[in-house]
Structure formats: C-alpha cells, structure tokens
C-alpha positions in Angstrom: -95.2 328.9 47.2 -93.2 329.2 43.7 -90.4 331.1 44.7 -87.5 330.4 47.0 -86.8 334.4 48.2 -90.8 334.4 49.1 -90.2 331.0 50.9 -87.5 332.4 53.5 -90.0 334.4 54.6 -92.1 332.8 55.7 -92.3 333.1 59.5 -90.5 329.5 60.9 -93.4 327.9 62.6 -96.3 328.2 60.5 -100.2 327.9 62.2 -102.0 327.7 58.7 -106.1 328.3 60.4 -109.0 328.6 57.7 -113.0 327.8 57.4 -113.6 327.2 53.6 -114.3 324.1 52.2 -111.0 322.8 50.3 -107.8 324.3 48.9 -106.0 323.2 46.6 -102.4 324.1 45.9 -98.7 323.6 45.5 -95.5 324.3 46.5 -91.8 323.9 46.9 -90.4 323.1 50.3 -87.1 324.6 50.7 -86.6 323.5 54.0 -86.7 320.2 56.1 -90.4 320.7 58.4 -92.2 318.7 61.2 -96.0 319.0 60.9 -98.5 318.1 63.1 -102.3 318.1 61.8 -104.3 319.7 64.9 -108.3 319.3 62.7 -109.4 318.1 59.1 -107.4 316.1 56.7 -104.4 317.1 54.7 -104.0 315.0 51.3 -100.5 315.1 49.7 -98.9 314.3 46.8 -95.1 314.7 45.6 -95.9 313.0 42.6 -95.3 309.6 43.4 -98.2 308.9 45.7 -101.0 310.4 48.2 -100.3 310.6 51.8 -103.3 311.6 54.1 -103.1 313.0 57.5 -105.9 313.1 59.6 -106.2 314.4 63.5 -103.2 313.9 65.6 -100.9 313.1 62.6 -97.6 314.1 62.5 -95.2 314.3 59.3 -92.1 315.4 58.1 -91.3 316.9 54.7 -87.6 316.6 53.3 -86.1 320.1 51.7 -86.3 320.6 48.4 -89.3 318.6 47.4 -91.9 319.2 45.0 -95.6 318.7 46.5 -99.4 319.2 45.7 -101.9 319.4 48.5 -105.2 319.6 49.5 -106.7 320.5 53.0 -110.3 319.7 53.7 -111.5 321.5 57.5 -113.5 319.3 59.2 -117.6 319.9 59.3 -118.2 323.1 61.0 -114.8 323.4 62.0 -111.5 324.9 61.3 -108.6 323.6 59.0 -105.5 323.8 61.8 -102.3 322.6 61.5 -98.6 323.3 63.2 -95.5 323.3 60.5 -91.7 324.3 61.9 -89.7 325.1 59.1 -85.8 323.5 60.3 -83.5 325.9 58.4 -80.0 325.2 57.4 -78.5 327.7 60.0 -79.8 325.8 63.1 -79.3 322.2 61.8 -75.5 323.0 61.3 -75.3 324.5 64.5 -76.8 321.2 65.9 -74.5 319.7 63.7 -71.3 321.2 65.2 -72.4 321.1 68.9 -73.4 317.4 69.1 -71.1 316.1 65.9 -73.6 314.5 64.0 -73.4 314.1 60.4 -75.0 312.1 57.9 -73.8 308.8 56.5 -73.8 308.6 52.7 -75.8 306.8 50.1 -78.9 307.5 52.7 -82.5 307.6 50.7 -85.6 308.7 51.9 -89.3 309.5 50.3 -90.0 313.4 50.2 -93.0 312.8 52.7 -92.3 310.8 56.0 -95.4 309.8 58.3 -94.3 310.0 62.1 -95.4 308.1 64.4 -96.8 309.6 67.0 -95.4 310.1 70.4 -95.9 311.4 73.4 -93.1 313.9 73.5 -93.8 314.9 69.8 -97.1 315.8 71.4 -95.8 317.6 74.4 -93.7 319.4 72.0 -96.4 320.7 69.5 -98.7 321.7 73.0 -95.7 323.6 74.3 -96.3 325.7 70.6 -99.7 327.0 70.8 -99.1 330.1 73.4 -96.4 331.6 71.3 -98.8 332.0 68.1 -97.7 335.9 68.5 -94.1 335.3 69.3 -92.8 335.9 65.5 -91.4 339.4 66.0 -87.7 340.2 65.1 -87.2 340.7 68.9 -88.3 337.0 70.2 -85.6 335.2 67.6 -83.9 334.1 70.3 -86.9 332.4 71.6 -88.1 331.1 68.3 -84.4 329.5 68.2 -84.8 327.7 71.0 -88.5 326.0 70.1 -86.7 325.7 66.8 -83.6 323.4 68.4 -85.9 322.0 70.7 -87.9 320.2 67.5 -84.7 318.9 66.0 -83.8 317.2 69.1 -87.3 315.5 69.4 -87.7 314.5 65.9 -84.3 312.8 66.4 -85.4 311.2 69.5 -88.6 309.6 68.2 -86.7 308.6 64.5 -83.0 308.6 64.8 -82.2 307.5 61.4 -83.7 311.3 59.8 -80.1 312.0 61.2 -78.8 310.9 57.7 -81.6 313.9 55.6 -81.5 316.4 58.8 -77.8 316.8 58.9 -77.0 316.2 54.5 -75.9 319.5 53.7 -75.3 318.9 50.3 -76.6 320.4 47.1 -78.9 318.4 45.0 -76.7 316.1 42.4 -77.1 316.1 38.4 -79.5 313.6 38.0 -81.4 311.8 34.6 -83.2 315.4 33.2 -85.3 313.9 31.0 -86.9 311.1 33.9 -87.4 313.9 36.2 -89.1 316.4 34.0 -91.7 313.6 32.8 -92.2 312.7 36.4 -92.8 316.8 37.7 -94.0 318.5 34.7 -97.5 319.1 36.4 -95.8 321.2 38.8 -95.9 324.7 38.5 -92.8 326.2 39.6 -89.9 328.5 37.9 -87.8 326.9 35.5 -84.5 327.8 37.9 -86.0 325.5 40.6 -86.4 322.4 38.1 -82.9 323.3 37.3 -82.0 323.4 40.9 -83.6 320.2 41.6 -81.7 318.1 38.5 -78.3 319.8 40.2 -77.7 322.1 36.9 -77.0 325.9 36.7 -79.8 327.9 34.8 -78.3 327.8 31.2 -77.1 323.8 31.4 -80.5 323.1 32.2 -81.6 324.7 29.2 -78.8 323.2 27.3 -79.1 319.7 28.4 -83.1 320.2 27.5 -82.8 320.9 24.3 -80.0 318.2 23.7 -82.3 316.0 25.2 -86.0 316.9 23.8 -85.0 319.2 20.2 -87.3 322.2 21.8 -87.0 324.5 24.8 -88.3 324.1 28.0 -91.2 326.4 27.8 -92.5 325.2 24.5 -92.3 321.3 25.9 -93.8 322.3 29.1 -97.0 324.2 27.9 -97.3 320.8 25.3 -96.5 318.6 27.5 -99.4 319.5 30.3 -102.1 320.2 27.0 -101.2 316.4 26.1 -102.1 315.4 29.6 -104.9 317.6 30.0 -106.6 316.6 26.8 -106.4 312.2 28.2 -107.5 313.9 31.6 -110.6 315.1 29.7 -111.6 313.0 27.0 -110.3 309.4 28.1 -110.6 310.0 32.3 -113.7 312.4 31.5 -112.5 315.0 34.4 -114.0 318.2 34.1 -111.6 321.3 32.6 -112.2 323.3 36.0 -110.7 320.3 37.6 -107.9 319.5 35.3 -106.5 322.8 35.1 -104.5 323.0 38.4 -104.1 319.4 38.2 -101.5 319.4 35.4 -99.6 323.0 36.1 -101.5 325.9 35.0 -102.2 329.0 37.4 -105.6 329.9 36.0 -108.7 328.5 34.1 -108.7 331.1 31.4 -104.9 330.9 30.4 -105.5 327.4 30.2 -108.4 327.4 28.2 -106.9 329.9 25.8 -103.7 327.5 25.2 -105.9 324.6 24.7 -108.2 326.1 22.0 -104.9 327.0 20.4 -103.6 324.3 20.6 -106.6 321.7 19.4 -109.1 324.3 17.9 -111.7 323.1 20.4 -112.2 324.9 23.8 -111.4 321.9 26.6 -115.2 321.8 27.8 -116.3 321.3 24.2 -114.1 317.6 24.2 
C-alpha cells in the first residue's frame, strides 16, 4: 500500500489467505492494527530491525509507520493471518466515553510483539464467522468487533493507552536523519513529508536546503549507490536487490542503473 486514500479502504479487519511461496512487499500503515498470525511466518522490518511472527503470534503496528514484509505459508499450507485496522473515529469515541488520554513524551517502536493471552485469543476466535460481514449494512456490527479489540488490547497492555489514544500529527523532525534511514522505501514523496511533520512544498524546501538537489534526483541516486554495495561488495543478486532498496520493478531499475554506471547491475 503506497497511498493513503487506497489505504481507507481497505475493509477494517483484514483476513489476508494465499498458497504461493513468499511475498514480498511494503507498505504504509495509516492506522494503529492488532494482528494475529493464524499459519506461516511473517518477517518485518520498519527499518530498524526484523521482527518474526510465527503461529499463534500476535502484534501490534503503531499508525503511520513505514514497513517491509515478507510472508512465507507454511509447507502445503495456507499463509493466514487476522489484522483490525483501529481507526481514528472509534479510538476518540473510546476516548470520550471512558476519558482516557495519552500522557506526553510517550515512545514506542513501530512494531510491538504481544504477548499472548487468552482473551486476545478468544477475541481473534470470536472473528472467523464474520469473514463475510464487510457490507455497508453490518457497520454497526463491524463497530462493535472493532471497540471490542480496543478494550482487549488495553486489557492485556495498558500502557498502548499512551499511542492508542495520541491524536496528534506527526512533529517536524531532523529531515535529513530520517530520509537516510527510509530512502529504501517506496512511497509518495507527500507521505515522507507527512511523516517529517512538513507540508508538501517545505519538504521540498527544507530538502534542497539540506542536500543542494531535489528529492527525486537524491532519491533515485541515493538507492543506485546502495544498490551498487548490495551487488558488488554484499554480492546479492540484482533480482533481489531491486525491491530491497525502493524500486517497483526489475526493468526500471536496471535501466537507471545502466545509466547511471554504464554497466547493466548483473554485469557488476
């Protein structure tokens, strides 16, 4: 997922179910979710470390992170897993009805690893008969399951209270640390503006202030650079690299690399 309008579409508790072998991918998470890993292994990574969730793992992703994964279905089985997506609307309603608010100053890492519980458990059984509940005319129903989560994941780890129940935009925070740190990730440039606390055009500003060249050009340089030491110092293959580092596709890739170093990146 790269873009936040596709994102709120996305039906509020997700059953992802597939056969292949891996997938890779990324996305942006624009909203606080509980996940619970029902079969195979889920590797992430917000670009700090790898978690890995196996069977009967449950985690919680903090809104408005940037993450890489990979899933991996168990042997003649099916990749399953259980996400609820805890918008905005029904942790402010939460907030007003049992007055809880978050303290300030709170820190927490993008991915959580939960513990897990009997009544998160009971909670994620009571989910699988309402699979085809995600019509316009069950909201009501999807609200409750949706409250319901909120009130368990604050039962089995009270202090989320402080990330659940921050309703604050992101702050302005050191540009050129965080574009270093999440240039691999492939997402629009309004969203890494988002995520520093700038507007559109004083993220561009502040970028070229910062690194004498626009955003674009430093992007597309910047993963090359690291895709050339991927290949020729950590010998990883191109097909391997290409996702790794930000790029949607092998061929676009490969084109900008040739350009760039007058070699194709499987001839390094």
């Amino acid at each position: 997922m790269t873009d936040l309008e596709q994102d709120l579409k996305f039906p509020q508790i997700v059953y992802s179910c597939y056969y292949t072998k891996s997938r890779e991918g990324e996305q942006f998470v624009p909203e606080h979710v509980l996940s619970y890993q029902i079969a195979g292994k889920l590797v992430v990574n917000d670009g700090h470390q790898d978690y890995i969730f196996n069977e009967g793992d449950f985690r919680f992703s903090k809104k408005n992170s940037l993450i890489k994964f990979s899933k991996f279905p168990p042997e003649g089985r099916e990749f399953k897993s259980i996400s609820i997506f805890l918008n905005q609307e029904i942790l402010r309603s939460i907030s007003l009805e049992y007055g809880y608010k978050a303290e300030p100053g709170h820190t927490a890492d993008s991915i959580v690893e939960l513990q897990p519980t009997k009544l998160l458990k009971t909670y994620m059984d009571s989910l699988m008969p309402y699979q085809e509940f995600q019509l316009p005319k069950n909201e009501q129903l999807m609200s409750l399951k949706l409250r319901e989560a909120v009130l368990v994941l604050l039962q089995s780890r009270p202090e989320l209270k402080d990330i659940l129940f921050d309703f604050s935009e992101p702050g302005k925070i050191d540009l050129e640390g965080f574009m270093n740190q999440n240039f691999h990730f492939n997402v629009q440039m309004k969203r890494f503006a988002y995520l520093t606390g700038r507007s559109l055009a004083t993220f561009k500003r502040d970028f070229e202030k910062i690194f004498h060249i626009s955003p674009s050009r430093w992007l597309l340089k910047r993963r090359l650079e690291e895709a050339y030491y991927l290949i020729k110092e950590k010998g990883k293959a191109p097909s391997d690299v290409y996702l790794e580092i930000g790029f949607e596709d092998l061929s676009h890739f490969s084109f900008a690399f040739k350009k760039a170093y007058g070699v194709a990146p499987s001839k390094v």
